[in-house]
Every structure is written in C-alpha cells, then in structure tokens.
LOGUMI-580331 format. One record per atom (N, C-alpha, C, O): residue in three letters; x, y, z; atom name. Coordinates in Angstrom, 3 decimals. Each point is the difference from the previous one (the first is absolute). Example, Ala and Ser with C-alpha at 12.3 -4.5 7.8 and 13.67 -1.06 7.14 Angstrom:
2
ATOM  code         x         y         z  site
ATOM   ala    13.190    -5.690     7.800     N
ATOM   ala    -0.890     1.190     0.000    CA
ATOM   ala     0.900     1.200     0.000     C
ATOM   ala     1.036    -0.019     0.665     O
ATOM   ser    -1.386     1.069    -1.385     N
ATOM   ser     0.820     1.190     0.060    CA
ATOM   ser    -0.770     1.090     0.730     C
ATOM   ser     0.509     1.108     0.169     O
% end
This chain:
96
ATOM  code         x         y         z  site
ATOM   unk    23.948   -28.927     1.437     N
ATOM   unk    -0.542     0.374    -1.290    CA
ATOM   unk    -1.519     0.101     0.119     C
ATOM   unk    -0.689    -0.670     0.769     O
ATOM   unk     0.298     1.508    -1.549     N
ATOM   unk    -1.643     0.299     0.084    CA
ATOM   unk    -0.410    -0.978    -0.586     C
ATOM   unk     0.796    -0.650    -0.678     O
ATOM   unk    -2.203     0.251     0.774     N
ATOM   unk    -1.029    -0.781    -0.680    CA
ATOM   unk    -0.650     0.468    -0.503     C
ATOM   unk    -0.810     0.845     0.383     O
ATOM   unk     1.092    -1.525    -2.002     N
ATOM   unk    -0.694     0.618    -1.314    CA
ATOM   unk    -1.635    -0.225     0.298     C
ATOM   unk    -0.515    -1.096     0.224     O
ATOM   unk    -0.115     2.259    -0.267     N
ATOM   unk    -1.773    -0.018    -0.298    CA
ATOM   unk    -0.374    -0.901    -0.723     C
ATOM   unk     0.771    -0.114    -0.953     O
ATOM   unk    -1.833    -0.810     0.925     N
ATOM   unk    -0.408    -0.912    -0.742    CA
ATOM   unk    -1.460     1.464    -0.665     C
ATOM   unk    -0.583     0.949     0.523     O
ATOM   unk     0.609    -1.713    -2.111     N
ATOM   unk    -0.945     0.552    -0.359    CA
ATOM   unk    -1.542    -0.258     0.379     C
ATOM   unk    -0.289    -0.958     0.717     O
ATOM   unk    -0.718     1.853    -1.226     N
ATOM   unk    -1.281    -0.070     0.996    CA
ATOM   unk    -0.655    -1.365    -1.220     C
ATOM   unk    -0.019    -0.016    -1.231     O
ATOM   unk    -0.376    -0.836     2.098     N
ATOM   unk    -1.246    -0.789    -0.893    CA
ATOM   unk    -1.439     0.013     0.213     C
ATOM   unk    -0.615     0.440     0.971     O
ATOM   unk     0.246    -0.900    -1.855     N
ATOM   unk    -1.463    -0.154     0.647    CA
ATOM   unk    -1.047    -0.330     1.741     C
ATOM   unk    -1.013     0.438     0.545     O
ATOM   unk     2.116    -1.490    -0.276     N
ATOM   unk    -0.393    -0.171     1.566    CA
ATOM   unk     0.155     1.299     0.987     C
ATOM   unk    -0.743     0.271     0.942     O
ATOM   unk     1.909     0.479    -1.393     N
ATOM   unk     0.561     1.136     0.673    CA
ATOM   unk    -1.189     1.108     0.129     C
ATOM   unk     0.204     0.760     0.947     O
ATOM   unk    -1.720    -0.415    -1.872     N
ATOM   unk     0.128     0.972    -0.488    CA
ATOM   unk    -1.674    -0.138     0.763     C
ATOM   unk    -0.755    -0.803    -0.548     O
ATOM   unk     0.227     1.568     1.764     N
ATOM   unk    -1.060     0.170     0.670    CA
ATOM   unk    -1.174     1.095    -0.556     C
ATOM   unk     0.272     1.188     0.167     O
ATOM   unk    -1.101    -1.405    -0.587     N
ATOM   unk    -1.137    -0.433    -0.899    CA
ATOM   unk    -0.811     2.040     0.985     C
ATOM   unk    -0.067     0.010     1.229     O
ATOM   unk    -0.175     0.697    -1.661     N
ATOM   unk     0.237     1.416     0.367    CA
ATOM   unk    -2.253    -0.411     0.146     C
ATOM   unk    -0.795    -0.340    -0.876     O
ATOM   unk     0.602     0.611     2.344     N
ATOM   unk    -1.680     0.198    -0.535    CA
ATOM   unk    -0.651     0.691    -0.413     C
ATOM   unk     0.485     1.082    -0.330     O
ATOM   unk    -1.660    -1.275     0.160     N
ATOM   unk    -0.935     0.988    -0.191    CA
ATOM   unk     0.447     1.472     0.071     C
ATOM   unk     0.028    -0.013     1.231     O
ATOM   unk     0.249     0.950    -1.454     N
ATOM   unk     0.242     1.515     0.698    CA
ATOM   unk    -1.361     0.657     0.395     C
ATOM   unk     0.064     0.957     0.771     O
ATOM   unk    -1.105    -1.305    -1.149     N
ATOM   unk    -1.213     0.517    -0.002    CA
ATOM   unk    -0.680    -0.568     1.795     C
ATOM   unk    -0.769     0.614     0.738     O
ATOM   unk     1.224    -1.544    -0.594     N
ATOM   unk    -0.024    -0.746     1.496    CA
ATOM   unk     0.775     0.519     1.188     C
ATOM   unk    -0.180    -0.323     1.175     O
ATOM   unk     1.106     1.210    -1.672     N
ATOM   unk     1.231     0.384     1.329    CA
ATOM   unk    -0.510     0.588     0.633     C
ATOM   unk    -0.802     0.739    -0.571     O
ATOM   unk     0.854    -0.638     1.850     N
ATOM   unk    -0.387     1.032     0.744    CA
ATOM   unk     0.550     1.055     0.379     C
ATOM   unk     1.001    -0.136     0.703     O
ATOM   unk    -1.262     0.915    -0.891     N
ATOM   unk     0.720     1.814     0.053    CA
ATOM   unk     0.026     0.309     1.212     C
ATOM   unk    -0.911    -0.001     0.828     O
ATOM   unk     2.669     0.440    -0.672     N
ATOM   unk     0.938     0.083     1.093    CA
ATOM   unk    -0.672     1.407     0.712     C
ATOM   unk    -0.144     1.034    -0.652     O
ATOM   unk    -0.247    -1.159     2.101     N
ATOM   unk    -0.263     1.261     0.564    CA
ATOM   unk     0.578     1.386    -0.552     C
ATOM   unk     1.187     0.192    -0.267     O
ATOM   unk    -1.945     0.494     0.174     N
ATOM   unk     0.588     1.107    -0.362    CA
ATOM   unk     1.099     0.707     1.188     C
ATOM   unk     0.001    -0.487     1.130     O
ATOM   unk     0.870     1.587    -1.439     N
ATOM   unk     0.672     0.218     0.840    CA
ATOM   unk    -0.811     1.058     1.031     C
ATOM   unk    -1.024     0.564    -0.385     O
ATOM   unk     1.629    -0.327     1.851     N
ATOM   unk    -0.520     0.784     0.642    CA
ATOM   unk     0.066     1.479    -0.058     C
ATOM   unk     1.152     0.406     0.157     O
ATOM   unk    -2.121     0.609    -0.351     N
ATOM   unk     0.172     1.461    -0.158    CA
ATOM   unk     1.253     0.528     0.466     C
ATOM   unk    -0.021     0.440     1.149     O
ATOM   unk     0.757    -0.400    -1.575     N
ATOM   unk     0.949     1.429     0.310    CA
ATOM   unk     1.243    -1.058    -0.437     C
ATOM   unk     1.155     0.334     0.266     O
ATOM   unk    -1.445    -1.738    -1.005     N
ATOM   unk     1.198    -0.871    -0.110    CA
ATOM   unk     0.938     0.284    -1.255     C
ATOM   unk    -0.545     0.275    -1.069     O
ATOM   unk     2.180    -0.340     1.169     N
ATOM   unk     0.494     0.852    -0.701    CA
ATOM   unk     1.360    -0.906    -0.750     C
ATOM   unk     1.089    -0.125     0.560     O
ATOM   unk    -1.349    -0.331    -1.632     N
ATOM   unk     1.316    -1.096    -0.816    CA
ATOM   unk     1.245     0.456     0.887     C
ATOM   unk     0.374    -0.851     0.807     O
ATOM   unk     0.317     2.037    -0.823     N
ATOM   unk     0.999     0.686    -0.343    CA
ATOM   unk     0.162     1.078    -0.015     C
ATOM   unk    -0.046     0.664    -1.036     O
ATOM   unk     0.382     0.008     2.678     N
ATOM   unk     0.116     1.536     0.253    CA
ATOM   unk     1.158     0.423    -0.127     C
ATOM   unk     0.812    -0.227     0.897     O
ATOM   unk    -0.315     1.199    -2.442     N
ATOM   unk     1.457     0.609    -0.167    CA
ATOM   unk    -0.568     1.378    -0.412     C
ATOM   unk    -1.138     0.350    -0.313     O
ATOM   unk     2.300     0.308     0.418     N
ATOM   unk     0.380     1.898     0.081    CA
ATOM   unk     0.941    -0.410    -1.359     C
ATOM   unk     0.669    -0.985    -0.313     O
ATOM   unk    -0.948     2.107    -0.226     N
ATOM   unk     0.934     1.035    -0.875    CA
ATOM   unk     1.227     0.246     0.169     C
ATOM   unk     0.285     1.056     0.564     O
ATOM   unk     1.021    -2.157    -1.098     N
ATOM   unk     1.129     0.514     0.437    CA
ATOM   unk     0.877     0.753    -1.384     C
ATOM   unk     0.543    -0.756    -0.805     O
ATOM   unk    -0.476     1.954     0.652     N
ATOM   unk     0.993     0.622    -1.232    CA
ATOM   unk     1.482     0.318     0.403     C
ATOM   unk     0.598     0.293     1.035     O
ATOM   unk    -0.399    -0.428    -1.915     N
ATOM   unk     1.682     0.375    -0.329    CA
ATOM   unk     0.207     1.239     0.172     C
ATOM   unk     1.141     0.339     0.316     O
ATOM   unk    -2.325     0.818    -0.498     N
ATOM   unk     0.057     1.494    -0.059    CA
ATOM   unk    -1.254     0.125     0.403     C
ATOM   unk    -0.935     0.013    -0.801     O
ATOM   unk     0.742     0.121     2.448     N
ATOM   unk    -0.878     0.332     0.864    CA
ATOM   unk    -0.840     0.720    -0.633     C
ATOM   unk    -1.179    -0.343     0.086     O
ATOM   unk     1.611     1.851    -1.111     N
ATOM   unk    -0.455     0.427    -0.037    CA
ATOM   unk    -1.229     0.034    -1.790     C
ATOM   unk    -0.834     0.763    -0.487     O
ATOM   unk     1.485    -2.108     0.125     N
ATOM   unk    -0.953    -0.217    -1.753    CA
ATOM   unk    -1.214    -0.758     0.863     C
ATOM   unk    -0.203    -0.135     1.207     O
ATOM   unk    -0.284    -0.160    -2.031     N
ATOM   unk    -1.505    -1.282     0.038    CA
ATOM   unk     0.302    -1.178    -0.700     C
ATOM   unk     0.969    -0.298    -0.697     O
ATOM   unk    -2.337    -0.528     1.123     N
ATOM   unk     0.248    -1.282    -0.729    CA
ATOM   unk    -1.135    -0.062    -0.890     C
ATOM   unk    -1.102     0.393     0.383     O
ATOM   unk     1.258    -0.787    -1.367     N
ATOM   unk    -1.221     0.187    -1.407    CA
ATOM   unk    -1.302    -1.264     0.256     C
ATOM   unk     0.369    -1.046    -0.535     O
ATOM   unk    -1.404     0.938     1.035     N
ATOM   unk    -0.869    -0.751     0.039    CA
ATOM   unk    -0.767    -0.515    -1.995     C
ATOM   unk    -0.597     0.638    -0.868     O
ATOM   unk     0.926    -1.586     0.954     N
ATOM   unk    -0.273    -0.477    -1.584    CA
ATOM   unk    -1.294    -1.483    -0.288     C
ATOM   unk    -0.170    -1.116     0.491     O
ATOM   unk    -0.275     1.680    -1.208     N
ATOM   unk    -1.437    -0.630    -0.102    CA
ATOM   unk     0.244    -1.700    -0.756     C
ATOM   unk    -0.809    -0.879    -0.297     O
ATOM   unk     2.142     0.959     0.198     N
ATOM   unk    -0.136    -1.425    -0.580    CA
ATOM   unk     1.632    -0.346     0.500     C
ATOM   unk     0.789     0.919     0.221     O
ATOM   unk    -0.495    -2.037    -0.110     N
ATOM   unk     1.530    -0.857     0.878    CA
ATOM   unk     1.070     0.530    -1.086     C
ATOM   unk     0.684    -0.862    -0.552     O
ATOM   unk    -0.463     2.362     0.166     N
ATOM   unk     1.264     0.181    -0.889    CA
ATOM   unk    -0.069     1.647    -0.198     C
ATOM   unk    -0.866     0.858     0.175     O
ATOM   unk     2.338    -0.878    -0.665     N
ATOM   unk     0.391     1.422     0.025    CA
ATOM   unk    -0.737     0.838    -1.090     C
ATOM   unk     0.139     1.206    -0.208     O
ATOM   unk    -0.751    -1.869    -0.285     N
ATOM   unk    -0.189     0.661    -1.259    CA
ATOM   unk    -1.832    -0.062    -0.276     C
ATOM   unk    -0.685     0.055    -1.021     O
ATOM   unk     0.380    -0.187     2.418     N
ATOM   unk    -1.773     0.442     0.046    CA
ATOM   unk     0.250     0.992     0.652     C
ATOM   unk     0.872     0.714     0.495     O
ATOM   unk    -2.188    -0.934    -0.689     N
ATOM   unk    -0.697     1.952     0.360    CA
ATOM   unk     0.276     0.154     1.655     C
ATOM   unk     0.065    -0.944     0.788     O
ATOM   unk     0.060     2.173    -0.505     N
ATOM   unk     0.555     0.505     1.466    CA
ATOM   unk    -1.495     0.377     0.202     C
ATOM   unk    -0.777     0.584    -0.755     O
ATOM   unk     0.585    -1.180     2.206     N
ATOM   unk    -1.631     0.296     0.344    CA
ATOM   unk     0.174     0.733     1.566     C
ATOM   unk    -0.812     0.544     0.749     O
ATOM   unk     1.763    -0.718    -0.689     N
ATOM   unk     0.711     1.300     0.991    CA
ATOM   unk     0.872    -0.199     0.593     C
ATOM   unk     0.713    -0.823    -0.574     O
ATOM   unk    -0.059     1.359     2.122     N
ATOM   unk     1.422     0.182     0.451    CA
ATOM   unk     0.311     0.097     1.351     C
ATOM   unk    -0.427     1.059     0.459     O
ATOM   unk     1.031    -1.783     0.393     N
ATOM   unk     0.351    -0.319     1.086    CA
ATOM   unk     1.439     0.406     0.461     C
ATOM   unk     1.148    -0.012    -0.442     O
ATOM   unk    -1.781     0.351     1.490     N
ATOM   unk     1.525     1.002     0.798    CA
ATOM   unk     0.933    -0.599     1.221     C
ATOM   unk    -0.502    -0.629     0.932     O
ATOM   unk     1.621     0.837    -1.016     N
ATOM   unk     0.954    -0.627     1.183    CA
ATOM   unk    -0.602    -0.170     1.460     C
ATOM   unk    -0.084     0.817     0.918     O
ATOM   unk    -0.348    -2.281    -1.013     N
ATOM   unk    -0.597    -0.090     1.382    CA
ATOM   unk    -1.639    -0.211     0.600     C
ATOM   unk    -0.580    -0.137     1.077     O
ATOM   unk     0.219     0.224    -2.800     N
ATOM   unk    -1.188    -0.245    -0.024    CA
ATOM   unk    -0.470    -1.956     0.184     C
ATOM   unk     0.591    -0.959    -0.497     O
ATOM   unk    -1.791     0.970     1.356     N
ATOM   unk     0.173    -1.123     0.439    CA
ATOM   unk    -1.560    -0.662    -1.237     C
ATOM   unk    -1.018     0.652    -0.232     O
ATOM   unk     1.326    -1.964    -0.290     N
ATOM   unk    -0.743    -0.923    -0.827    CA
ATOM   unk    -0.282    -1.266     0.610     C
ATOM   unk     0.702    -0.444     0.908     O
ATOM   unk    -1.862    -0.254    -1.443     N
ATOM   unk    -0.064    -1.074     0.172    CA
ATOM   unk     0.059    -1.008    -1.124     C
ATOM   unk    -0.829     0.008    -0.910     O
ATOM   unk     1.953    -0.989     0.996     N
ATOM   unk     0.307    -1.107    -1.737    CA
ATOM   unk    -1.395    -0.824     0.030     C
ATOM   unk    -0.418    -0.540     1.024     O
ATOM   unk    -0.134     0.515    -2.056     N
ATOM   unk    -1.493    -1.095     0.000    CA
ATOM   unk     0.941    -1.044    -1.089     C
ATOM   unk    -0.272    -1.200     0.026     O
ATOM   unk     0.832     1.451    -0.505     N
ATOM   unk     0.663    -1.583    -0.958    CA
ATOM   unk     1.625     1.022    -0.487     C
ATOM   unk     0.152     1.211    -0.158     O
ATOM   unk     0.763    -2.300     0.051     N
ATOM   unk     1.351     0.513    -0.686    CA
ATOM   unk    -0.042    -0.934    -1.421     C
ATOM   unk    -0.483    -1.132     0.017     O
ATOM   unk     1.127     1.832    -1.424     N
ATOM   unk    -0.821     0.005    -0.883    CA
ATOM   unk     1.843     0.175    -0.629     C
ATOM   unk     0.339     1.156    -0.251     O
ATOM   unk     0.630    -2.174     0.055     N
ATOM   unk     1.136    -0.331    -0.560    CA
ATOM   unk     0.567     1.436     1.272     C
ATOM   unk    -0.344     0.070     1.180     O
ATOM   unk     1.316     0.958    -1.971     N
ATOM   unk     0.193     0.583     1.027    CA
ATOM   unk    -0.939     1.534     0.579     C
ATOM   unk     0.397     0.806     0.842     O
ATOM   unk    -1.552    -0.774    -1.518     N
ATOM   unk    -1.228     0.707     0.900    CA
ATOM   unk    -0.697    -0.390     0.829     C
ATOM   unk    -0.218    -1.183     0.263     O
ATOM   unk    -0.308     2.300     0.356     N
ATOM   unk    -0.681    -0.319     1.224    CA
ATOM   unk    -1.345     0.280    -0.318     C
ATOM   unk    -0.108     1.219    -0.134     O
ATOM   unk    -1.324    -1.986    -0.109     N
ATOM   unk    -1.298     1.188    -0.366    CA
ATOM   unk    -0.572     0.262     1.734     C
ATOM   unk    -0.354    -0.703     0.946     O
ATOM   unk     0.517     2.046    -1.228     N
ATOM   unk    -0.581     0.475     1.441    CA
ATOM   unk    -1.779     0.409     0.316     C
ATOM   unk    -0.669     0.163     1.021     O
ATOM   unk     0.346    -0.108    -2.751     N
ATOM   unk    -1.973     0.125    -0.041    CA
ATOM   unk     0.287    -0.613    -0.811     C
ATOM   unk     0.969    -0.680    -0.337     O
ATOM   unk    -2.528     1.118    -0.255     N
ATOM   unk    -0.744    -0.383    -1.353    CA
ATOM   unk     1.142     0.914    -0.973     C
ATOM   unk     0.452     1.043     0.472     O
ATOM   unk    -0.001    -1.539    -1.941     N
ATOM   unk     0.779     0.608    -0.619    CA
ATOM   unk     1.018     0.228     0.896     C
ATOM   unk     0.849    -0.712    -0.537     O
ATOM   unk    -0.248     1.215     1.591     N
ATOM   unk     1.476     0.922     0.212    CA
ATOM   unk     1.069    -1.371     0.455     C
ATOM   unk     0.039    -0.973     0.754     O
ATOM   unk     0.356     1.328    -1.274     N
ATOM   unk     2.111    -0.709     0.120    CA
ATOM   unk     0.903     0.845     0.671     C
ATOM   unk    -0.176     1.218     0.040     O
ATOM   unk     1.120    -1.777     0.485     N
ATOM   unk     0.822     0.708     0.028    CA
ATOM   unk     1.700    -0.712     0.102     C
ATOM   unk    -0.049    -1.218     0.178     O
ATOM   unk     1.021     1.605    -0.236     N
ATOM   unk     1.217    -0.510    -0.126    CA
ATOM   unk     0.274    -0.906     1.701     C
ATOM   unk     0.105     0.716     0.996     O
ATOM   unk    -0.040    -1.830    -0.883     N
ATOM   unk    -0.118    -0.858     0.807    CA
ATOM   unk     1.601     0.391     0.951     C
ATOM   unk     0.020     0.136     1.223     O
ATOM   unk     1.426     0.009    -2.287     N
ATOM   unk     0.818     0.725     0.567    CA
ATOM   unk     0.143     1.453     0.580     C
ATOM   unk     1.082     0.416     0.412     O
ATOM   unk    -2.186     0.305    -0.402     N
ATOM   unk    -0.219     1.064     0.574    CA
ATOM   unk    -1.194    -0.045     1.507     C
ATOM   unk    -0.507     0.878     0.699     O
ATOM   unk     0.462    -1.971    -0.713     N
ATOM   unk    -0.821    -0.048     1.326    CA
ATOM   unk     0.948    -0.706     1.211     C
ATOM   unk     1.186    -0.215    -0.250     O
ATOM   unk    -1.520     0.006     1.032     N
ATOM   unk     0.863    -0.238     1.567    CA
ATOM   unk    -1.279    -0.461     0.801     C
ATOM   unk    -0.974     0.708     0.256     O
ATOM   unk     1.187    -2.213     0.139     N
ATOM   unk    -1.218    -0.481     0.853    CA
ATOM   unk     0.365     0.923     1.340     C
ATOM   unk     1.098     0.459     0.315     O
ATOM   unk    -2.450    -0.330     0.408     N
ATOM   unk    -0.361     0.443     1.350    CA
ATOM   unk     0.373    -1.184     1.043     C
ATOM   unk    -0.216     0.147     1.203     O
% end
C-alpha cells in the first residue's frame, strides 16, 4: 500500500532568497538550440498556420510547409513558440 503524503508545515517550507542576489545562469552558446523539429502534415501538400498567440483563434502571422525545419524556444500547453509572437501546433511538429 502507498504512503499517504503528510501535509506541508511550516518546518517543511525553505525560505526562497533574495532574487535580486542570484546569479544569472551563463547564457547559452551561439548557434544553441531548445528543440530541433520539421513540419510533419497529414497532407504534404497544405501548410501549417504560424499564430501570434498559443490558440486557434489568433491572428495567423504566417505559414509553414511539410518539412520545414524550426527551432521550439518554450512549449506553451500544446504549442510550440518558435520566435517572438509565432506558435505553432506542437502536434504538427516531429523532433529532429
């Protein structure tokens, strides 16, 4: 049988510092890349709608073709943002 979680108390709960003190994580190295995936469609021959905000129902800021290769900078529920503004359908991509 599993063991029930004890709830969190006060002793449990580590005291978060300063944020203004952290020291900022090297940046990554030029050409460094989250997440290299291609364009996979159902119909080689449609596109995939590039959308300026994580949903079907923002604006199309343009359009990607079977095979076209992206890089994921963050996945965003099930989008992918590939720039500044563009999304795209996270089930339509295929890691490299």
């Amino acid at each position: 049988m599993p063991k029930k979680a004890k709830p969190l108390d006060q002793a449990d709960v580590i005291e978060q510092e300063d944020p203004a003190e952290e020291v900022p994580a090297d940046p990554p190295e030029e050409g460094f890349k989250l997440l290299s995936a291609s364009v996979s469609l159902d119909n080689p021959s449609s596109f995939l709608n590039v959308r300026a905000e994580p949903s079907i129902s923002a604006a199309c800021v343009g359009q990607l073709y079977q095979g076209d290769e992206v890089t994921v900078l963050e996945i965003v529920d099930s989008w992918c943002r590939i720039g500044d503004g563009q999304y795209v359908s996270a089930i339509k991509l295929m890691p490299r």
